[in-house]
C-alpha positions as CSV (number, residue, x, y, z in Angstrom):
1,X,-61.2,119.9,97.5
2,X,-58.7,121.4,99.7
3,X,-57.4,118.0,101.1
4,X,-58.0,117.4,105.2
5,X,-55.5,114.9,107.2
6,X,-57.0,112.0,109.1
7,X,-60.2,111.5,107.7
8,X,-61.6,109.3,110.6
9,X,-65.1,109.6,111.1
10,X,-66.3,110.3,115.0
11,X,-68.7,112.1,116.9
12,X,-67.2,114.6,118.3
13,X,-68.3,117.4,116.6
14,X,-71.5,116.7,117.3
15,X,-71.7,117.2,121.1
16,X,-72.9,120.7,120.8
17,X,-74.4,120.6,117.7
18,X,-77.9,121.3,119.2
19,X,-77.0,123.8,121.6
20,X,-77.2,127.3,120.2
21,X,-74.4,129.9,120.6
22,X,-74.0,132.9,123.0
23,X,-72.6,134.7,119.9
24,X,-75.5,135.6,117.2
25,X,-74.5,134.3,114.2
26,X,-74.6,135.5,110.6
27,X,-75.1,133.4,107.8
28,X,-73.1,135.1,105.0
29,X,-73.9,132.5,102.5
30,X,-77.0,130.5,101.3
31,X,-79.2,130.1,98.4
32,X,-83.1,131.1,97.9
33,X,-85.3,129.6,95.1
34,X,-88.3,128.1,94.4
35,X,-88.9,125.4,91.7
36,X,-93.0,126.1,91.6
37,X,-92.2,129.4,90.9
38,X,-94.2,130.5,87.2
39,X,-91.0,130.0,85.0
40,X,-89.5,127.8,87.3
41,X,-85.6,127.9,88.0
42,X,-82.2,126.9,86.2
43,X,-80.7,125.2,88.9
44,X,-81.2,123.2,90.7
45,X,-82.2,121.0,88.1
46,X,-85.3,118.6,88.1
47,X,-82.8,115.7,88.6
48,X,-81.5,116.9,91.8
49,X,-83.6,114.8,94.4
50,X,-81.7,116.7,97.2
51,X,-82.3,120.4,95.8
52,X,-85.3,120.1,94.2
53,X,-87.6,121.7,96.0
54,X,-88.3,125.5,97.5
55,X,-85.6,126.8,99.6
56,X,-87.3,129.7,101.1
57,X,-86.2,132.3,104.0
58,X,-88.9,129.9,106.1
59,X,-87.4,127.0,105.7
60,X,-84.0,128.1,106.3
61,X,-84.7,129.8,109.5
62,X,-86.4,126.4,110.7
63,X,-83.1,124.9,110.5
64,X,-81.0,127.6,111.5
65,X,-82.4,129.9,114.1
66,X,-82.4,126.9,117.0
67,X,-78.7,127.1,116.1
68,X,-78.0,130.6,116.7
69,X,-78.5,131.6,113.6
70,X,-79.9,135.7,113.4
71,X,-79.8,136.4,109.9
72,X,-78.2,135.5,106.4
73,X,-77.2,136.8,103.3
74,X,-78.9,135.4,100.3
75,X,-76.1,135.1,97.5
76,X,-77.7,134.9,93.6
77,X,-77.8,131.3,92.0
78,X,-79.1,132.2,88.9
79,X,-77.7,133.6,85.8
80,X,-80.8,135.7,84.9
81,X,-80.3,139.5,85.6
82,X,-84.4,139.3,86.3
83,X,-83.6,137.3,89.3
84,X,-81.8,139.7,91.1
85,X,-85.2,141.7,91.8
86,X,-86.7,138.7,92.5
87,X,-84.5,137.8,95.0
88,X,-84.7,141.6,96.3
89,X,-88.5,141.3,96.9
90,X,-88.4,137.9,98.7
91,X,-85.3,139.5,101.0
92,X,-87.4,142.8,101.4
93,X,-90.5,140.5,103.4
94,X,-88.1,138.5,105.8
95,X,-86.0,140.4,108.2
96,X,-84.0,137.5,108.6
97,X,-82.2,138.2,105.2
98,X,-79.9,141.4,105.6
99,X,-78.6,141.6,102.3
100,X,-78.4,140.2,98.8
101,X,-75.4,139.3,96.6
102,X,-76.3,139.3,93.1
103,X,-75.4,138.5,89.6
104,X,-74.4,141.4,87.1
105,X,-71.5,141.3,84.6
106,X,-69.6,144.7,83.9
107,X,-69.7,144.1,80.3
108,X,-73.5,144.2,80.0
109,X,-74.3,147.1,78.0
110,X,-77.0,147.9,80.8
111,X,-74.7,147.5,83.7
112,X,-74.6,150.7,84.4
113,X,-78.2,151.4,84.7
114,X,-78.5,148.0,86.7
115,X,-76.0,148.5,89.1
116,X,-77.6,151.9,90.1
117,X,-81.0,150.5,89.7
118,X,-80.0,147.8,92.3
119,X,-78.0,149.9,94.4
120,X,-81.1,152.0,95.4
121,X,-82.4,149.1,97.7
122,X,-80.3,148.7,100.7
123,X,-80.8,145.2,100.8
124,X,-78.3,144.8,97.1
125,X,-74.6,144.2,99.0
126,X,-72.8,143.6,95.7
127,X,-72.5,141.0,92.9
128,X,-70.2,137.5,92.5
129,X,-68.3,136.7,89.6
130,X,-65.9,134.0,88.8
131,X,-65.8,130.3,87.7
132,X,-69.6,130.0,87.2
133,X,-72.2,130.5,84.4
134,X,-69.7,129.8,82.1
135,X,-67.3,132.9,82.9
136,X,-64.1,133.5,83.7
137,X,-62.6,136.3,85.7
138,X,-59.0,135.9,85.1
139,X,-59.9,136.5,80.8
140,X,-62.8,138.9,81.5
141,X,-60.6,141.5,83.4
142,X,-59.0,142.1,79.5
143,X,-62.2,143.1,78.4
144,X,-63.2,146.6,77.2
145,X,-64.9,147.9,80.1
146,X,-64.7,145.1,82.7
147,X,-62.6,147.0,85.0
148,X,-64.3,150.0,84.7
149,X,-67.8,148.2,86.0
150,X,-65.8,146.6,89.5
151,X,-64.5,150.4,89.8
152,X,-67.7,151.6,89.4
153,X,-68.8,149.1,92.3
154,X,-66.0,149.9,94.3
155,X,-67.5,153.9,94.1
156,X,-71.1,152.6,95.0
157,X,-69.3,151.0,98.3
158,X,-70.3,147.5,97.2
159,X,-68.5,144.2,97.0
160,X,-67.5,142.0,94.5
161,X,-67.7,138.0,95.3
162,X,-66.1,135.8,93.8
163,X,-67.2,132.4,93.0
164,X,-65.8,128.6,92.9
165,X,-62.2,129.8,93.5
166,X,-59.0,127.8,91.8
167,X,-55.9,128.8,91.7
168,X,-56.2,130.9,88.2
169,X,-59.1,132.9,89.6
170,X,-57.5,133.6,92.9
171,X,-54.6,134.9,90.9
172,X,-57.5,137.0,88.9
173,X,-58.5,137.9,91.9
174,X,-55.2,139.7,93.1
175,X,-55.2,141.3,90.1
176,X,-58.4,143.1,90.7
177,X,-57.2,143.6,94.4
178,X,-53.8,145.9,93.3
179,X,-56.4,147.3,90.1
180,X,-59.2,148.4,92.4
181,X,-57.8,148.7,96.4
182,X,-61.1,150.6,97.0
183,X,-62.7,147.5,96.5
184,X,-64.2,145.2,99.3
185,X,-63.8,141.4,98.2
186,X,-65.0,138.4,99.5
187,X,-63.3,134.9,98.3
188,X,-66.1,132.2,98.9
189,X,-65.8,128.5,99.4
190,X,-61.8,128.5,99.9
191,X,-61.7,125.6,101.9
192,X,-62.9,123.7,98.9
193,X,-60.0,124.6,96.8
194,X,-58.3,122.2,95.6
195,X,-54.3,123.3,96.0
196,X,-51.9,122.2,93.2
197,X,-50.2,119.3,93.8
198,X,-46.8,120.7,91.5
199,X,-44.9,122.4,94.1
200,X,-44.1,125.4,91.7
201,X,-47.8,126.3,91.5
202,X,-48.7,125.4,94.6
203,X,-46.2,128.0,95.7
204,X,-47.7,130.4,93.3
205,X,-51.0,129.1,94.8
206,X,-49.7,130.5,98.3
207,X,-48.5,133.9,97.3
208,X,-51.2,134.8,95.6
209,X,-53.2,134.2,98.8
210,X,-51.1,136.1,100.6
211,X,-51.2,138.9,98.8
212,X,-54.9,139.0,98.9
213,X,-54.3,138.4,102.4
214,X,-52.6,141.8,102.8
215,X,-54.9,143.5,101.3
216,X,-57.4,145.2,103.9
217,X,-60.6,145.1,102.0
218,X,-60.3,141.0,101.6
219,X,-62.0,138.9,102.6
220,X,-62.6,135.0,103.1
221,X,-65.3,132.5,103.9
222,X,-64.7,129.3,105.3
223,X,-67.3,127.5,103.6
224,X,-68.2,124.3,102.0
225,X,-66.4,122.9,104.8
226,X,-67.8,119.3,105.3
227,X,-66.3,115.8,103.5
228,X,-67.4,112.8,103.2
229,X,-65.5,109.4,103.1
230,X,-66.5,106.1,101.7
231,X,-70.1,107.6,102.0
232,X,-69.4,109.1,104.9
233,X,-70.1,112.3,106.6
234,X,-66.2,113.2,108.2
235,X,-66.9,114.9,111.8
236,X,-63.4,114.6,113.5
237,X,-62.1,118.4,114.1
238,X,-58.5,116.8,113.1
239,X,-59.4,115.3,109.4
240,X,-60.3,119.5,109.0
241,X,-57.7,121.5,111.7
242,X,-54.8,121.3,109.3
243,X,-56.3,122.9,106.5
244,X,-58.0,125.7,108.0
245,X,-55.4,126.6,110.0
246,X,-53.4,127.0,107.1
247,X,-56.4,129.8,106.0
248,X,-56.5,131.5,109.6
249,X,-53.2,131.4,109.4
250,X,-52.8,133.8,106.5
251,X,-55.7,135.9,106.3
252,X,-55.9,136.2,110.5
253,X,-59.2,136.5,112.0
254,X,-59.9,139.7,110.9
255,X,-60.8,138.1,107.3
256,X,-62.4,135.0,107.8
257,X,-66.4,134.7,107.3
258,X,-68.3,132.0,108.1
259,X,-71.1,130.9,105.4
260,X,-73.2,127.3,105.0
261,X,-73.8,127.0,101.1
262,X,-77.5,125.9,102.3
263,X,-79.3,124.2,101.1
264,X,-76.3,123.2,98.5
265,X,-74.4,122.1,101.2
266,X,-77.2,119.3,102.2
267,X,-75.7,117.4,99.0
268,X,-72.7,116.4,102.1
269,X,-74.8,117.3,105.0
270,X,-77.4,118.7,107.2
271,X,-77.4,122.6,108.4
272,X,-77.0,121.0,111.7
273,X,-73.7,118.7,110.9
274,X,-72.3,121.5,109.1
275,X,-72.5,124.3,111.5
276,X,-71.1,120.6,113.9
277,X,-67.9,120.6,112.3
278,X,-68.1,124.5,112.0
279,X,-68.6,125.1,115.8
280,X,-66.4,122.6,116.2
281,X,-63.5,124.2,114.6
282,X,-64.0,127.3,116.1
283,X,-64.5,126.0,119.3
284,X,-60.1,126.4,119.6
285,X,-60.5,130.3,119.2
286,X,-61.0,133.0,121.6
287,X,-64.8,134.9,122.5
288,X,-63.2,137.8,120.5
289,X,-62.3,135.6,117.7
290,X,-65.7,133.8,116.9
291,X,-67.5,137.0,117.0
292,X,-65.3,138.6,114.1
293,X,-65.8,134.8,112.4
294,X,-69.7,135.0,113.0
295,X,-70.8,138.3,112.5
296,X,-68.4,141.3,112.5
297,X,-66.1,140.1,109.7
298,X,-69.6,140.0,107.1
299,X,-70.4,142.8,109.0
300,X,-67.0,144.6,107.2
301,X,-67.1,143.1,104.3
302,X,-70.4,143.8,103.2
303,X,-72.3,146.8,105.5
304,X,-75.1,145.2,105.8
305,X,-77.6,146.5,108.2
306,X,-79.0,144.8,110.9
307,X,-82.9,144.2,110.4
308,X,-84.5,142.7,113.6
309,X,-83.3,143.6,117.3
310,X,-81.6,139.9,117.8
311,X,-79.0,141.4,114.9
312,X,-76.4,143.0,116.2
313,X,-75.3,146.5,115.0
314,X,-71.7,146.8,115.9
């Protein structure tokens, strides 16, 4: 993990925790599956007592919407291309869900036909691709046809997500940035980096980040936020203020996005501690700046469409 200073455990955070914001909120990353499905699911696995079970647009609302939650965007957790229609038709019967991140890999041989396939429903935002499922970005970019595919995405006005960053795919990542500056990118989970601890890559680490940063079309979430210490849950603002500054600092507040990881992110804590430490955090910026860290920043980065009247259009 991206290391956080003074890991004393309070509760601070907390005070508002229950208290819904003025600003609607957008959930720009959680996971939908269901383990009673026929066929069941690859992950979680049967073993995870904190997982295992259906994590449905219902049941995510339940926690969420007291919170100011208006909507979310259902990012793909499986590695079968079937469950990328799957996931369309469970988003298509809850307005909550604005959009869908799935799973393709340019060097499919039907890529082509799946990406336009998907692209038809309005719902399809884009695809992820990085340090999951066994892939990796930084050697796939050599491959014939690879950068063809993220071009190809880049002309259907989608975005590519990254996944599980470290500091080879972040460089990857820039590489695709300068490749394909057409393309919108988001960069998920980036608190939960870990930076390298050798000064020349950490510096390497850093300028790669900044380059991204200076690209217009890219994007960050600050997600998978929370820590835990000797068991745990860490809910001082100061054990997490150093690090994310650091982010806002580069990317500005134009870039950052905020996202929960539910129900993944109940393996550290509850929706409600989370968005805690979250709300917390963004309690030190300005009206302008939690709007663009809520809502509008998704809103750029992946043109989704707003749904149900308490989602807002612009």
């Amino acid at each position: 993990m991206l290391k956080m200073a003074g890991m004393t455990v309070t509760a601070t955070a907390f005070a508002a925790a229950e208290t819904a914001l003025s600003i609607p909120v957008l959930d720009a990353h959680i996971h939908l599956f269901d383990p009673l499905r026929p066929g069941g699911v690859l992950w979680p696995e049967e073993t995870d007592a904190v997982l295992y079970k259906p994590a449905l647009p219902q049941r995510y609302m339940h926690e969420a919407a007291r919170l100011g939650v208006v909507g979310a965007i259902a990012v793909e957790c499986s590695p079968l291309g079937s469950d990328n229609q799957w996931l369309l038709n469970l988003a298509a019967h809850h307005p909550e869900m604005v959009g869908v991140v799935g799973n393709l890999d340019p060097c499919a041989e039907n890529f082509r036909a799946d990406l336009e396939r998907l692209h038809g429903d309005p719902l399809f935002l884009g695809f992820r691709y990085g340090n999951l499922w066994g892939r990796d970005l930084a050697a796939d970019l050599s491959k014939p046809g690879f950068m063809d595919g993220l071009k190809a995405l880049a002309e259907a006005g989608l975005t590519l997500e990254s996944a599980n960053p470290d500091p080879r795919l972040i460089g990857a990542l820039r590489r695709v940035a300068d490749a394909v500056p057409t393309l919108r990118v988001v960069v998920d989970h980036l608190p939960h980096a870990v930076v390298p601890a050798e000064r020349a890559a950490r510096d390497a680490w850093w300028a790669d980040l900044q380059a991204l940063a200076a690209t217009p079309r890219v994007f960050i979430k600050l997600s998978e936020i929370p820590l835990r210490d000797h068991g745990k849950l860490v809910t001082a603002r100061s054990a997490y203020q150093p690090a994310l500054d650091a982010l806002w600092a580069v990317f500005g507040e134009d870039k950052v996005i905020f996202g929960s990881d539910w129900p993944n992110s109940d393996h550290v804590a509850s929706y409600a501690e989370t968005f805690a430490i979250v709300q917390s955090y963004m309690a030190t910026k300005t009206t302008a700046a939690r709007e663009k860290y809520y809502w509008r920043n998704s809103l750029a980065a992946y043109r989704w469409r707003p749904r149900t009247a308490l989602q807002p259009a612009n």
